[in-house]
C-alpha positions as CSV (number, residue, x, y, z in Angstrom):
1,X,63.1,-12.8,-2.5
2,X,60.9,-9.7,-1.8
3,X,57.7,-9.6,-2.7
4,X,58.5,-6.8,-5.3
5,X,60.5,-9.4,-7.5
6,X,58.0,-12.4,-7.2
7,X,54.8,-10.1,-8.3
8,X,54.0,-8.9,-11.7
9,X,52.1,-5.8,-11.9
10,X,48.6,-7.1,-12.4
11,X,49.7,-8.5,-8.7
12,X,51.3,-5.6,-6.8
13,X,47.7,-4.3,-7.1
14,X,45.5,-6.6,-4.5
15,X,42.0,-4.9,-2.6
16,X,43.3,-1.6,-3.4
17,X,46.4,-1.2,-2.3
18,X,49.5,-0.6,-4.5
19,X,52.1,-3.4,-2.9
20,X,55.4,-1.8,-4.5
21,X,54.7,1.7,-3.3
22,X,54.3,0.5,0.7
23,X,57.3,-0.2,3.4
24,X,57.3,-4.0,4.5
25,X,55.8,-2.7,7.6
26,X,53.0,-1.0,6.1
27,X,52.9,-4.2,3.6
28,X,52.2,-6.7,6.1
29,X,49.4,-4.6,8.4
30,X,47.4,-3.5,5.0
31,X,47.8,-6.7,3.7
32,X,46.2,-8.3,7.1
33,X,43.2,-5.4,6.9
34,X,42.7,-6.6,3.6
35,X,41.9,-10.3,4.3
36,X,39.7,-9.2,6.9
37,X,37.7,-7.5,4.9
38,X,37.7,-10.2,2.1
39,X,35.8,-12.2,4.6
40,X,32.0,-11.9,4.6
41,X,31.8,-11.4,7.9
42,X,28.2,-9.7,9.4
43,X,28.6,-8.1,12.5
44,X,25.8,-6.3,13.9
45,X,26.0,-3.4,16.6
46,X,24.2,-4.4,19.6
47,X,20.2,-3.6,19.4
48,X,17.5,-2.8,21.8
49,X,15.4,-6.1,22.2
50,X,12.6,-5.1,23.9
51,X,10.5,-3.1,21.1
52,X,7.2,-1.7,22.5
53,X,4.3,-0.4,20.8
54,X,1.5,2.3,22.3
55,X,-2.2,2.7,21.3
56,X,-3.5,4.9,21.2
57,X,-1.6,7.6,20.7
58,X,-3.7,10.2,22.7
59,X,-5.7,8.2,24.6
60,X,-8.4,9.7,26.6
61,X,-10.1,9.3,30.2
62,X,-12.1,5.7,29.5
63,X,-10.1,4.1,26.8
64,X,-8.4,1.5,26.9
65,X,-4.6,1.8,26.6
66,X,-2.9,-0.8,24.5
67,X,0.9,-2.0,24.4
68,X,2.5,-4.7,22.6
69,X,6.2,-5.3,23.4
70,X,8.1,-7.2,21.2
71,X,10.8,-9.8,22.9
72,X,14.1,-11.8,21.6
73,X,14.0,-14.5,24.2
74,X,11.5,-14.5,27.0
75,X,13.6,-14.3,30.2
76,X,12.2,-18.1,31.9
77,X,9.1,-18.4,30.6
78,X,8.0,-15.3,32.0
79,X,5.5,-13.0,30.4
80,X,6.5,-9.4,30.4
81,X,4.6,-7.1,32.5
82,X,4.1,-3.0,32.5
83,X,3.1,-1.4,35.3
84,X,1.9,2.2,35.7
85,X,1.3,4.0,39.2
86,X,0.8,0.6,41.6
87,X,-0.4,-1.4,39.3
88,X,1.1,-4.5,37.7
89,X,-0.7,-5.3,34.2
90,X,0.1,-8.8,32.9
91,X,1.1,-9.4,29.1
92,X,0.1,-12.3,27.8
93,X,1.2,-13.7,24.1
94,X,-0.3,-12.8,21.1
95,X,2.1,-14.0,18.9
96,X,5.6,-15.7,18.7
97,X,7.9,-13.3,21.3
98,X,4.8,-10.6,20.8
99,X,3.0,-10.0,24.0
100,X,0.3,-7.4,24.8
101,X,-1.0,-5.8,27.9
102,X,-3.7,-3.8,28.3
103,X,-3.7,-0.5,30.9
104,X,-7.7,0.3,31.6
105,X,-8.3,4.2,32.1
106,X,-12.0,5.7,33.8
107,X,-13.5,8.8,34.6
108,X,-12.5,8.3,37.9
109,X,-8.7,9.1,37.2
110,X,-7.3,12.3,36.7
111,X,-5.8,13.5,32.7
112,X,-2.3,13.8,32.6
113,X,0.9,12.2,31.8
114,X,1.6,8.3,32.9
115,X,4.4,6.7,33.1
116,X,4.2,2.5,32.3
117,X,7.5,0.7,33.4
118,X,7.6,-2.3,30.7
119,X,10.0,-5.4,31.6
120,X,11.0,-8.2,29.6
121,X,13.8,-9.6,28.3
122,X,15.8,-8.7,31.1
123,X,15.0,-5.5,30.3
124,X,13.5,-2.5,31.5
125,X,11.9,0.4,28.9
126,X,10.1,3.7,30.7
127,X,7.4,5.3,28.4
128,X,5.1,8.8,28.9
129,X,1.5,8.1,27.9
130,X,-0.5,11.3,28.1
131,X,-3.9,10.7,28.9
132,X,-6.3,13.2,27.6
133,X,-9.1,15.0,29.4
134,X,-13.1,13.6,28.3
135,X,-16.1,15.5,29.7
136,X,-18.8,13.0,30.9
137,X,-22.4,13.6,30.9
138,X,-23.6,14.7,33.8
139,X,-27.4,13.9,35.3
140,X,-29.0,15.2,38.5
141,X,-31.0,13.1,40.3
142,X,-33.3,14.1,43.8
143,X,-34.4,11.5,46.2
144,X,-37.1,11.5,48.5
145,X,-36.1,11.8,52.1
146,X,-34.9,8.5,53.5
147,X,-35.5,7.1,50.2
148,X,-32.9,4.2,50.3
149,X,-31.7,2.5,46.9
150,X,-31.9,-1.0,46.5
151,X,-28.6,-3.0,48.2
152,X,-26.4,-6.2,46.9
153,X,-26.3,-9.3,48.8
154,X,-22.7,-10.1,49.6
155,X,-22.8,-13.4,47.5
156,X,-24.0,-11.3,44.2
157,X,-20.9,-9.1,45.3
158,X,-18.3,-11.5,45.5
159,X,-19.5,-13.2,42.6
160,X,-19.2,-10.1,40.2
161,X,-16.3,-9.2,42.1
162,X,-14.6,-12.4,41.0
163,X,-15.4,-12.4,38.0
164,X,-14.5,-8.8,36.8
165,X,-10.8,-10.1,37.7
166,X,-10.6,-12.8,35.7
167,X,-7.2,-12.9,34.1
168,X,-7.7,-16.0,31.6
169,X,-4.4,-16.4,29.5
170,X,-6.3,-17.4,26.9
171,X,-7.2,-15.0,24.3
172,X,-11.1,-15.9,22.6
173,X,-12.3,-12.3,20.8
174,X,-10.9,-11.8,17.0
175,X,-12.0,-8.5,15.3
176,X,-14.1,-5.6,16.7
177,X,-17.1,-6.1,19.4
178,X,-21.1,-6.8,17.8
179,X,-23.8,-4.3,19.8
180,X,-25.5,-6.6,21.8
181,X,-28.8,-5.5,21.1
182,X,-30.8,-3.6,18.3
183,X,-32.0,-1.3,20.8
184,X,-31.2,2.7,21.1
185,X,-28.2,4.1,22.7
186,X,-30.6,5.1,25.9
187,X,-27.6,6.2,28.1
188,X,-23.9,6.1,27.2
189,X,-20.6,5.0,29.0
190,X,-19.4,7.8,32.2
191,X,-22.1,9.5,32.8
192,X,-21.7,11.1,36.0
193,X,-24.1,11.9,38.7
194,X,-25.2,14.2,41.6
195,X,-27.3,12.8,44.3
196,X,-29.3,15.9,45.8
197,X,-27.4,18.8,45.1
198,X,-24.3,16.3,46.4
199,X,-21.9,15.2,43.6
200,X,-21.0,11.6,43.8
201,X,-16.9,11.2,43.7
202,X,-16.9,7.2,43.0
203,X,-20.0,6.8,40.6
204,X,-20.1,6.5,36.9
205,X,-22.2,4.6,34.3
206,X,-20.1,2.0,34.0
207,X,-21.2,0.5,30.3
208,X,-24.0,1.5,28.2
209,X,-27.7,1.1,28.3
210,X,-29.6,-0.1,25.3
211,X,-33.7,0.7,25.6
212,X,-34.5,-2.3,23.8
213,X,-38.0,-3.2,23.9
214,X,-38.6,-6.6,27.0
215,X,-37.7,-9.7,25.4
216,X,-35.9,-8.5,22.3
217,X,-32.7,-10.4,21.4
218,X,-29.6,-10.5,24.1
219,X,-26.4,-11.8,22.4
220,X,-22.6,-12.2,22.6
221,X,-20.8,-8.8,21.6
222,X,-17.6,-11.5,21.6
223,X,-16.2,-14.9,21.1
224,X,-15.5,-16.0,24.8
225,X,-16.8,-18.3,27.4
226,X,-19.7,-17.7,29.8
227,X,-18.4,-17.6,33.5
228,X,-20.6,-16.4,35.5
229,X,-24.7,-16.8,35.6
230,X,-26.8,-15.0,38.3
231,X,-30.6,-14.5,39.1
232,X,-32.6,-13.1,41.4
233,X,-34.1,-15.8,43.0
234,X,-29.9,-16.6,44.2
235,X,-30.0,-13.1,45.6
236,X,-28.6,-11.0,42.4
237,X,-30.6,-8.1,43.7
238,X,-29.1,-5.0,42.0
239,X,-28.0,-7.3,38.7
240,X,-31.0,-9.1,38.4
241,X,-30.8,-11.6,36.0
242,X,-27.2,-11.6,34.7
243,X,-24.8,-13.0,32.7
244,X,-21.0,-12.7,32.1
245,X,-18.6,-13.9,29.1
246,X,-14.8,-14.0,30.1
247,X,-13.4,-12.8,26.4
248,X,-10.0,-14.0,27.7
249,X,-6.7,-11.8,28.8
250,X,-8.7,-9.5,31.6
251,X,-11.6,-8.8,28.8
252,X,-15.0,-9.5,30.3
253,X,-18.7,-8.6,29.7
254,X,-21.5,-8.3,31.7
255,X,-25.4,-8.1,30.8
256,X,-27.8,-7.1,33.3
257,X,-31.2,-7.1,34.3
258,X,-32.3,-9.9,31.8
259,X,-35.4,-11.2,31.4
260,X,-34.4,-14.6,30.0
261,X,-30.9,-16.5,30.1
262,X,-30.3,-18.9,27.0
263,X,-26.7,-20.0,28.4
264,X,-25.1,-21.8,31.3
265,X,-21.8,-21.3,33.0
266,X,-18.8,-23.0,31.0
267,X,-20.4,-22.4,27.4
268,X,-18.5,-21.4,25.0
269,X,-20.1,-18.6,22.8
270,X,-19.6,-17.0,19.2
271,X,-20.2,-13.3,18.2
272,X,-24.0,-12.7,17.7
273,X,-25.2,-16.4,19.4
274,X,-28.2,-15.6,21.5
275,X,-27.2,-15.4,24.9
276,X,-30.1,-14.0,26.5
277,X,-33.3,-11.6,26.4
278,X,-33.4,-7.7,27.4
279,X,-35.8,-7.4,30.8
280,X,-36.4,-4.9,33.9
281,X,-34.8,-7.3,36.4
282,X,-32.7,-6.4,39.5
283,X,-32.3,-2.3,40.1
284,X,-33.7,-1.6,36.9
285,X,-36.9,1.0,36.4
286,X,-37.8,-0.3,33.1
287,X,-36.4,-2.5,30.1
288,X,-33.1,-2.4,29.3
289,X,-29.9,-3.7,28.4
290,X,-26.9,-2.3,30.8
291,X,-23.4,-3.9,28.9
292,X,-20.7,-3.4,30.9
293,X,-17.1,-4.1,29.6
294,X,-14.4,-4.6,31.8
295,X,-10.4,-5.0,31.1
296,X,-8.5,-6.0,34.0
297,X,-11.3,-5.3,36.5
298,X,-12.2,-1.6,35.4
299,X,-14.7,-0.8,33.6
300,X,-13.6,0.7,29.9
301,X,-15.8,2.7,26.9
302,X,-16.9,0.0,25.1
303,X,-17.7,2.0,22.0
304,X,-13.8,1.9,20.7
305,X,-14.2,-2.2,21.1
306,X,-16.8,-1.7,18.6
307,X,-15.2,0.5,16.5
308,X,-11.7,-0.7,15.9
309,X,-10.3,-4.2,16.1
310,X,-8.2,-4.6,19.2
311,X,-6.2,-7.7,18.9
C-alpha cells in the first residue's frame, strides 16, 4: 500500500511538505530532512577561544598596558603569556579561565606601534597596540667640576634589584592606589634631565616626589606584603632608609629616603596602615617622599594606579 492510500489529508501534510504531490524518491529524502530537523539538535560553528582584552586603548609613553585574555581550557596548567619585542610577560589568574598580564611602557622607549603575541589555549592571537607620544618635564642641572654624586653599594643594588622583579602569583591590591603621603606633588613621574649641557639618554624620575614636611605620615598606597627593608647603617646609601611592598603579580612599591620604618620584612599591610615616616635620608637634599611604582621591573606612572582601578 502507498503511502498515498494509507494517509488522510490532515497527514499528507507533515513539517511542510505536501506528501501526495512528491515522487517516492523525493518522499523519502524530504521526509529524512524533516526528522532531522524535528530534533533539537544545537550545533555551534567553531569559535575563537582565546578572547583578549586591551587597556588602554591609546596608551601613552609610562602607562601601564593592560590585557586580559579570556581561555576555554588552560593548555596543562599553564598560564598564558604575551610577549611584545623580547620580552615575555606572565599572566597570572584573575578569575576562572581569565588571566591578565601587564606590559610596562617608560620614557625611555620610543611611541609607536607594538605588536604583543598572546598564547594560550593552544592558541596564538597577534594584536597592534599603538603607544602614544608624552612629553616629559625636562630640568637642567650644572655640577661643579669633579663634583661626583653619591654611589650605591652593590648589596643595596642587588637587593632593589631583586626585589623590583618580584613576580608573586599572588594578586593582594583591590581598587585604585591611596597617595602615600599628604604632602605636595614636589616633582612628578619622567622628568627628564641634562647634566651640564649633556642630556642623559637612560635617566628619568622614576616615581613621584611628595614634599611632605620630616616625619609626617608614610603609608601603604596598596594591600600587599612588605619584602624588602633597607637602611643606611646596612649600606642603602642612595635609598636611605627604604621600604618596599610586593602588591603581587609584578606590582611593587618602593619608599625612599625615610626617616622612620614602622614595618618589618614579611608583614602583611592594608591601604593607608602606617608604614613609615617621610625623612632626608640616603641621596636626598631635603625631605621628601620619592614612591616609585614598578610593574614587572619598570618603573610605570603611578598617577593612573591612583586614578582608575586596575584589577
Amino acid at each position: 500500500m502507498t503511502i498515498e492510500n494509507r494517509t488522510n489529508n490532515s497527514q499528507t501534510q507533515w513539517l511542510g511538505f505536501n506528501i501526495k504531490s512528491l515522487t517516492p524518491q523525493r518522499r523519502t529524502t524530504n521526509l529524512f530532512m524533516g526528522m532531522l530537523a524535528a530534533i533539537p539538535v544545537a550545533l555551534a560553528l567553531p569559535v575563537d577561544a582565546l578572547q583578549v582584552q586591551v587597556n588602554p586603548n591609546s596608551p601613552k609613553l609610562g602607562d601601564t598596558i593592560s590585557v586580559v585574555i579570556n581561555v576555554d581550557n588552560p593548555a596543562n596548567g599553564n598560564n598564558p603569556t604575551v610577549t611584545s619585542g623580547d620580552k615575555t610577560y606572565p599572566a597570572f589568574e584573575i578569575a576562572p579561565n581569565q588571566y591578565r598580564a601587564f606590559i610596562p611602557t617608560s620614557p625611555l622607549e620610543k611611541a609607536g606601534n607594538r605588536t604583543l603575541r598572546v598564547t594560550g589555549d593552544d592558541q596564538v592571537q597577534n594584536l597592534s597596540v599603538q603607544v602614544q607620544k608624552r612629553t616629559f618635564p625636562v630640568q637642567r642641572i650644572n655640577l661643579p667640576p669633579g663634583k661626583a654624586g653619591v654611589e650605591a653599594t652593590e648589596l643595596e643594588l642587588k637587593r632593589v634589584a631583586a626585589f623590583k622583579a618580584l613576580q608573586t602569583p599572588e594578586k593582594y591590591w583591590s581598587g585604585p592606589f591611596l597617595q602615600p603621603n599628604k604632602g605636595r606633588v614636589s616633582t612628578i613621574y619622567g622628568v627628564r634631565r641634562y647634566y651640564n649641557g649633556k642630556f642623559a639618554d637612560d635617566y628619568y624620575h622614576r616615581g613621584v616626589d611628595y614634599a611632605g614636611a620630616a616625619g609626617s605620615p608614610v603609608v601603604a598606597p596598596a594591600a600587599g606584603k612588605v619584602a624588602l627593608v633597607g637602611k643606611i647603617s646596612q649600606g642603602f646609601r642612595v635609598h636611605g632608609n627604604v621600604i618596599g611592598i610586593d602588591h603581587g603579580q609584578g606590582v611593587t612599591s618602593i619608599f625612599m629616603h625615610l626617616s622612620r620604618i614602622n614595618v618589618k620584612e614579611g608583614d602583611i599591610v592594608q591601604p593607608g596602615q602606617l608604614i613609615g615616616a617621610v625623612g632626608s635620608t640616603g641621596a636626598s637634599t631635603g625631605p621628601h617622599l620619592h614612591w616609585g611604582l614598578y610593574v614587572n621591573g619598570v618603573s610605570v606612572d603611578p598617577t593612573p594606579w591612583r586614578t582608575k582601578v586596575v584589577e
